[in-house]
N, C-alpha and C positions, 0 to 999 in steps of 0.2 A: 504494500500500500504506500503508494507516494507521501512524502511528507511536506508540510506548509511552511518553508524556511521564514515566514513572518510568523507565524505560531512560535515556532523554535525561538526565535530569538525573544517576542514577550516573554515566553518561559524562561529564557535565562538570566530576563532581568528582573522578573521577580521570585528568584532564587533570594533565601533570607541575610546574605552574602551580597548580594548587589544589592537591596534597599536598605542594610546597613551601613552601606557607602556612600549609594545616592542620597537618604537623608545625613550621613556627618559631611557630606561636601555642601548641603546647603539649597534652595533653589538658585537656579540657572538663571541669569539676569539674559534677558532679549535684547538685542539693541536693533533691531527691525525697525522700526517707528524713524530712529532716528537716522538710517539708512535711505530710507523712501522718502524721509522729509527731505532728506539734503539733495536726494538725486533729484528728484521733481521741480526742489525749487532752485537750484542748480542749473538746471537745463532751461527752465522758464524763464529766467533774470538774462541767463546768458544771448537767450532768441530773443529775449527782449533788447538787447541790448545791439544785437547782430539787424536785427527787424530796423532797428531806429539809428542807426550810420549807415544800413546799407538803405533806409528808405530815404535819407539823407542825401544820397550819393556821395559820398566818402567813399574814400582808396580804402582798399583792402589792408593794408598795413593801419589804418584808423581802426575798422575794424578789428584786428588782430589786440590791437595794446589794449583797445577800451574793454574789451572780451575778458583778455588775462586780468586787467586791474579789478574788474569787477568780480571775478573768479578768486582771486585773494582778498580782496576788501569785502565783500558780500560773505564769500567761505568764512572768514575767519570770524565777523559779526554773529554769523548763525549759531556758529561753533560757538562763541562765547556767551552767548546770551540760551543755547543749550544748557552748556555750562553752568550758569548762574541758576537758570531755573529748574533744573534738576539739584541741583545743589540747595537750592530752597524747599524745596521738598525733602531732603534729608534732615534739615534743620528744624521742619517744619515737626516732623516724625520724633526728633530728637527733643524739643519743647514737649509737644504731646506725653513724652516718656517722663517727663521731669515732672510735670502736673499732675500724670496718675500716681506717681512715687509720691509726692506730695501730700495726695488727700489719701495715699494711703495711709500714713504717717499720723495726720492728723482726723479724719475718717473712717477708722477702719471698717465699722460695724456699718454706713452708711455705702462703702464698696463690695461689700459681703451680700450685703442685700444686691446691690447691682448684679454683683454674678446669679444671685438667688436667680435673681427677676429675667436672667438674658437665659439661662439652660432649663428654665422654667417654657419661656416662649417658644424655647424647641421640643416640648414635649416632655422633657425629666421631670419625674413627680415622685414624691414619697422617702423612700430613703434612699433611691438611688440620686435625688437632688440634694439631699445632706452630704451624701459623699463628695459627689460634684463638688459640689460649695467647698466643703475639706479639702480636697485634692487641689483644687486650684489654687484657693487662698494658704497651704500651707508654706507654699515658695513663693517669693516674693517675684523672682522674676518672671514664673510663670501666668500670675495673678496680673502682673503689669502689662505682662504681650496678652492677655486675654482682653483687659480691658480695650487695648492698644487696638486688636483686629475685631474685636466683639460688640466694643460700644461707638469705637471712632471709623471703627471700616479701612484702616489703617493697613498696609502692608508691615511686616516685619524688616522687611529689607527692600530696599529699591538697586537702581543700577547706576553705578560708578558714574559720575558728574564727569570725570575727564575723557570718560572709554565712550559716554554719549558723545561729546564734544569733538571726540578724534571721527567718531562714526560720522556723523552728518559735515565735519570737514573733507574728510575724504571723500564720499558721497560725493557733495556737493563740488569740489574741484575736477574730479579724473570722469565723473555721467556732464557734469555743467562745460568740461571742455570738449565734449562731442560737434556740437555746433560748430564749432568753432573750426574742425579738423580740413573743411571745406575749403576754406580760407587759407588753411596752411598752404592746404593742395594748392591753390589757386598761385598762391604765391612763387611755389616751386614750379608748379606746370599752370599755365595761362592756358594754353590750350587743351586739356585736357581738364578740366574744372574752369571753363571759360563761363560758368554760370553758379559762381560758389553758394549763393543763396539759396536757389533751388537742390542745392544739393543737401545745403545745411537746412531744411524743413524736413527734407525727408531722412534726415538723419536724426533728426531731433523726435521726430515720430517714431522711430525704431529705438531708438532710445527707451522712450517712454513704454512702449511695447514690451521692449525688455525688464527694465524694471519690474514692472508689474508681473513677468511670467515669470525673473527670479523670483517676486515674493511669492508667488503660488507655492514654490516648495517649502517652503515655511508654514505654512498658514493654511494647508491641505484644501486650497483650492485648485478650480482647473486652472493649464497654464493660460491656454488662450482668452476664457474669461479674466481672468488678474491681468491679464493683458491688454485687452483690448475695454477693461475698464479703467486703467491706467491711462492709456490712449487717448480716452475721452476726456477724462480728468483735463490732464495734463495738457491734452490737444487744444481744448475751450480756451486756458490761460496761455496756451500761444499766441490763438489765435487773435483775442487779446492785446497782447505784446505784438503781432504784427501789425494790427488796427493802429495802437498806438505810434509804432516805426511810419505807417502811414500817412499819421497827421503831423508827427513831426517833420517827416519829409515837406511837407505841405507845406507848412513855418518857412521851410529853410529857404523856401523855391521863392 
């Protein structure tokens, strides 16, 4: 009888040996989010930017500098203001932790009842809600991350402030300089990317394409839906940003 090598392997990760490893290693922080943010708006700043010097008519070399400046100055912004507001939410996490220590200190019997009141609304009743009650409130740090995920809806742990920051930098510079590639081309070969624009939309659309069918693997969707929902997304705030390359062009004439 044939075997299910995806069966196989759920079985061997919940062998009592791998989920005493999986939980002392902790939950898996995701940095997905900030991957897709930076690529998306990466690519959209930079078409935007490509859309409105070449709607301009500007040399290709205008194009090229204002592309990269924006690709470092917009990259690095995102990234640091990722930075900060992930980093605010650590802190945020980290006060919350200090305040339920707090009124435990000075509340104990008024936290006691909270726990009563919250394993209560899940059902626990009689003396299996006395134990509860005991079990939680006898360790203090247990009692606090109960409070912490029970009353405030709080995560125990978020993801690294700098590892988001590096994600949607990177993201956001090596998908945001796809646009741009056209241009290069154009530079080195005139005649063979004699139309860099049109080549940079439709790169910028495969891009976005892409994107979206990498996050499918992530996120167990199909690839071509995540793809070609990305596309749309993304495609609207080009188009967008070429509108706008449009009417500056307009200004300049």
């Amino acid at each position: 009888m044939p075997t299910d090598p995806f069966h196989d392997q759920h079985l061997e990760e919940h062998t009592p040996e791998q989920i005493r490893d999986r939980l002392d290693a902790g939950p898996a922080q995701a940095y997905l989010r900030d991957f897709v943010y930076g690529a998306v708006d990466g690519t959209v700043t930079t078409f935007a930017v490509v859309s409105g010097v070449a709607g301009a008519g500007l040399s290709t070399g205008v194009v090229i500098i204002l592309g990269l400046a924006n690709l470092l100055g917009d990259g690095f912004s995102m990234a640091a203001g990722n930075y900060l507001g992930t980093r605010a939410e650590e802190q945020l996490r980290d006060k919350a932790r200090r305040r339920e220590e707090d009124h435990i200190d000075r509340y104990p019997e008024g936290e006691r009842e909270e726990v009563r009141q919250i394993y209560a609304r899940k059902g626990v009743t009689g003396n299996d809600l006395d134990r509860m009650v005991h079990i939680v409130t006898s360790d203090r740090k247990r009692w606090v991350d109960t409070m912490l995920t029970e009353e405030l809806g709080m995560a125990l742990h978020g993801p690294s402030p700098m590892r988001a920051a590096v994600a949607t930098f990177l993201a956001f510079f090596f998908i945001g300089l796809l646009p741009l590639l056209s241009f290069l081309g154009h530079l080195a070969d005139p005649v063979t990317f004699a139309h860099p624009f049109r080549w940079s939309a439709v790169i910028t659309g495969l891009a976005f394409f892409g994107v979206g069918a990498a996050k499918a693997r992530f996120v167990h969707q199909r690839w071509f839906t995540a793809g070609f929902e990305t596309l749309a997304i993304g495609g609207a705030a080009a188009t967008l940003a070429y509108l706008a390359g449009l009417a500056l062009g307009g200004i300049m004439d």
